[in-house]
N, C-alpha and C positions, 0 to 999 in steps of 0.2 A: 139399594146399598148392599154391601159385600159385608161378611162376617166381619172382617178386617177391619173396614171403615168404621160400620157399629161398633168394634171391640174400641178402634179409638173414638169416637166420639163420647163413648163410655166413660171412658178414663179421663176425659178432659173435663166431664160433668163433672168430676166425682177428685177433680183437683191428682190426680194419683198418676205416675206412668204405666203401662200396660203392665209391666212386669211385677209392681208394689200391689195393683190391684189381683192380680193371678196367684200372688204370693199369700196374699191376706185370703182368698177364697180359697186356698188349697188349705189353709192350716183351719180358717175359722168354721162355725156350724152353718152361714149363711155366706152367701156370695154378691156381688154387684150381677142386679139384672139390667138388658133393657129392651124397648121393645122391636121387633128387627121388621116391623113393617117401615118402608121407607119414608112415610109419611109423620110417623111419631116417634118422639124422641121419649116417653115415657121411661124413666129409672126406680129400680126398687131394690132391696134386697132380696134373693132367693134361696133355694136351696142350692147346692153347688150343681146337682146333675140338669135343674130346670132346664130343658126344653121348650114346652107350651104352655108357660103359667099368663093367666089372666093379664092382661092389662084394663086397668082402671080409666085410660086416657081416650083408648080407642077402641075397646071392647072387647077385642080379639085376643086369640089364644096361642100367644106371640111376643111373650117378653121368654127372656133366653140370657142365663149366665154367660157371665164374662169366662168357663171355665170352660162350656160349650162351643160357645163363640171361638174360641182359643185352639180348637179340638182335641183339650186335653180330657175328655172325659164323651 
């Protein structure tokens, strides 16, 4: 899957449009993560910059802000 895809599937988890959720993790201390192996759909909150934080679901070092995903950051 493409950053793009995962950014929306993200947002569609998470009830939110791409842009509410971008908005909320630009302003707030923590962001929508998720995980960008194309096999798991794993969602958490992260830091805004995450890149390679843990996933719980599939083990790998691969869940990734929507802020990331986005490549605002």
């Amino acid at each position: 899957m493409s950053n793009q895809e995962k950014l929306e599937a993200l947002a569609e988890f998470e009830g939110m449009t791409i842009e509410e959720m971008l908005e909320q993790g630009t302003y707030d201390s923590a962001a929508k993560g998720i995980c960008s192996d194309p096999m798991c759909d794993y969602t958490t909150e992260v830091e805004p910059d995450q890149a390679h934080g843990h996933c719980e679901k599939c083990g790998g070092q691969t869940v990734t802000s929507c802020l990331v995903l986005a490549g605002m950051i």
